[in-house]
C-alpha positions, -999 to 999 in steps of 0.1 A, spaced: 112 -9 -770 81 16 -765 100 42 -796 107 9 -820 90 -23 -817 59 -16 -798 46 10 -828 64 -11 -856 56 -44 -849 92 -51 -859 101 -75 -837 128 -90 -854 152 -119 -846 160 -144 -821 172 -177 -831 211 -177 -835 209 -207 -862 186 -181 -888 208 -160 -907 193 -126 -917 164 -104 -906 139 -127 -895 103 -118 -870 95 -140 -841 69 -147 -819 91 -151 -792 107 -119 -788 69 -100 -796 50 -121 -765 77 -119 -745 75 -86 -745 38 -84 -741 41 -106 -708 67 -86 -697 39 -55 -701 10 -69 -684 41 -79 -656 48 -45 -656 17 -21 -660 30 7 -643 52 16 -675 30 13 -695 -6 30 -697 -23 21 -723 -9 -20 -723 -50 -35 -721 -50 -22 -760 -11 -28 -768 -8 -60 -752 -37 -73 -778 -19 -55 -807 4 -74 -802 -12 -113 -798 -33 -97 -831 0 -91 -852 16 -126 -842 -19 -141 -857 -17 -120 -891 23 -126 -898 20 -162 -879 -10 -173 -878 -16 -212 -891 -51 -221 -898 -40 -257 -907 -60 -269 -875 -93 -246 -878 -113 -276 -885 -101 -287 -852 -115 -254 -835 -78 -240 -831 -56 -215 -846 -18 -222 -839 9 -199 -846 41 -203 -864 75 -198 -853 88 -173 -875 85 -156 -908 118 -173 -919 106 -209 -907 68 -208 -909 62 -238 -893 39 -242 -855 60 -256 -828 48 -267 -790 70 -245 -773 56 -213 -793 19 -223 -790 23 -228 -754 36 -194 -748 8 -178 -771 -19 -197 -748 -6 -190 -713 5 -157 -726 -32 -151 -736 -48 -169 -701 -29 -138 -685 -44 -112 -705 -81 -128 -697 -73 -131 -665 -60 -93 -661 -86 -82 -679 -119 -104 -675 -120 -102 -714 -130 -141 -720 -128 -141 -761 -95 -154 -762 -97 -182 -736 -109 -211 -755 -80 -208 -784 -57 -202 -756 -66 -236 -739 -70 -251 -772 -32 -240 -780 -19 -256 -750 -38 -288 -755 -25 -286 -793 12 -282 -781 8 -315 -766 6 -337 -793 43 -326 -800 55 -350 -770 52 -389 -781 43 -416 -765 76 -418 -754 78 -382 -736 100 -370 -764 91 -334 -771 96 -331 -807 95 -296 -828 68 -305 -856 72 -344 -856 114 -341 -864 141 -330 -843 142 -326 -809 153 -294 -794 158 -295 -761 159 -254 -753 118 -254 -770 110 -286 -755 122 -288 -724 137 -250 -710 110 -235 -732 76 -256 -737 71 -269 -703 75 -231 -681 43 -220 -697 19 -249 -689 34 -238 -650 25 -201 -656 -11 -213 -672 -17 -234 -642 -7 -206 -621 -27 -183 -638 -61 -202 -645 -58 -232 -614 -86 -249 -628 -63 -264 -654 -43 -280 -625 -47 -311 -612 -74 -314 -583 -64 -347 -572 -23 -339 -559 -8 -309 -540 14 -287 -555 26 -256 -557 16 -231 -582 35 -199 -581 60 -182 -562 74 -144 -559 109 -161 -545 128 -191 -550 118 -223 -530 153 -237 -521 138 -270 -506 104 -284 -512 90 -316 -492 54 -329 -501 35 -357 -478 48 -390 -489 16 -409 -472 -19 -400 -470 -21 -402 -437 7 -378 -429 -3 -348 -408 22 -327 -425 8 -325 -462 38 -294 -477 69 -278 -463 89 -254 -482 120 -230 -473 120 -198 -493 150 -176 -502 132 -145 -494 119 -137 -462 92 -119 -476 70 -133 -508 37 -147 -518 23 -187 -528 0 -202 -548 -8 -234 -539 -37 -263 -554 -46 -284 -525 -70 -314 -521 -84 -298 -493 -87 -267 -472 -57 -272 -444 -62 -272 -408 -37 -251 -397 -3 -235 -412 28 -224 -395 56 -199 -405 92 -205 -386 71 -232 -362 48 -202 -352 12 -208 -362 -6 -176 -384 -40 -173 -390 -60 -171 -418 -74 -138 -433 -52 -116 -410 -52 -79 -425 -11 -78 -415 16 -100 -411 17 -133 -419 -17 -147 -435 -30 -172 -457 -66 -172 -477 -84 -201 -489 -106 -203 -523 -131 -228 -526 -129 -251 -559 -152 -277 -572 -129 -301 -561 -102 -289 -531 -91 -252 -539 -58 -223 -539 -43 -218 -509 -26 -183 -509 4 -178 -484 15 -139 -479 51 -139 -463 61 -109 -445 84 -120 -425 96 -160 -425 113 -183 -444 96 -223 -435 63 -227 -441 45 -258 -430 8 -266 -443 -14 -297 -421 -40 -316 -432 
């Protein structure tokens, strides 16, 4: 990948239903999320990493919407059409590299590609690919993932009024939120890991948390801690998980 595509921009097929030598989007930001995943192999990825984003906009770019203050991409060379699950990626793709970087020129296309993406979802809740068929790998396996990892990535785009859980380094095999209001207990959650990290957008800053039924304390420099940052309106909780797999959060 670092010998071929990454200094050819060849990026080449993915789609099984395209005969022929065909260049995606998927397969180049894929990649480039994979590379601000993974700095360590690569040195140089804060000027790759936009390489990349500026190629999909030459080959892919749609201007179609400009008047609209947003530039959407296309799917591929051999179907030059914009679809949601492709504009999502490009946006939350994009929120990471701001976000990495602190470079902010790309953040309002980026929010304006997710909030174009939408329109592909009816009234309905069909997610349809450019007002025809409806695939359900873009739509639903594809389109929906990225508005999770732009959430996770830029909070503010998440709901302030409901509790839920952003990001996690493991698997959650069993989440519970607070049916009431008035439940003490607003989130519990069983990990797979013993060990992992949790983003979490809460109404309001909890009282206490406890790990395996044993309380931990906030802001510990080892162990098992947790960190609050203040929003306008609630703000992310951050559980670090050394060692403990049920985490309870209290109003």
């Amino acid at each position: 990948m670092k010998q071929y595509p990454l200094k050819t921009n060849k990026w080449g097929p993915f789609f099984e239903d395209m005969p022929g030598w065909t260049e995606t989007q998927i397969n180049a930001v894929t990649f480039a999320r994979f590379m601000m995943n993974h700095p360590e192999y690569f040195p140089d990825w804060k000027s790759q990493v936009p390489g990349i984003f500026n190629w999909v906009y030459v080959t892919l770019g749609n201007d179609k919407w400009l008047k609209y203050g947003v530039k959407t991409v296309n799917e591929q060379t051999s179907c030059m059409e914009p679809a949601s699950s492709h504009n999502s990626r490009q946006g939350s793709a994009e929120l990471q590299y701001v976000k990495l970087t602190g470079d902010s020129s790309r953040y309002d296309n980026a929010i304006r590609q997710l909030n174009w993406a939408t329109y592909a979802v009816n009234i309905d809740g069909e997610n349809r690919f450019n007002g025809g068929a409806t695939w359900l790998s873009d739509g639903y396996g594809d389109f929906v993932r990225h508005y999770l990892r732009a959430m996770a990535i830029d909070p503010t785009l998440s709901n302030p009024d409901e509790n839920h859980i952003l990001e996690s380094s493991s698997v959650l095999v069993e989440v519970e939120y607070a049916k009431e209001p008035s439940e003490i207990q607003i989130l519990c959650y069983h990990s797979f890991d013993e060990n992992g990290t949790e983003k979490i957008r809460l109404t309001a800053k909890p009282s206490r948390i406890s790990m395996d039924n044993i309380e931990i304390k906030e802001n510990q420099q080892s162990g098992n801690s947790w960190s609050w940052t203040e929003m306008e309106k609630g703000g992310v909780l951050i559980v670090k998980r050394v060692s403990g797999l049920v985490v309870r959060i209290f109003r």
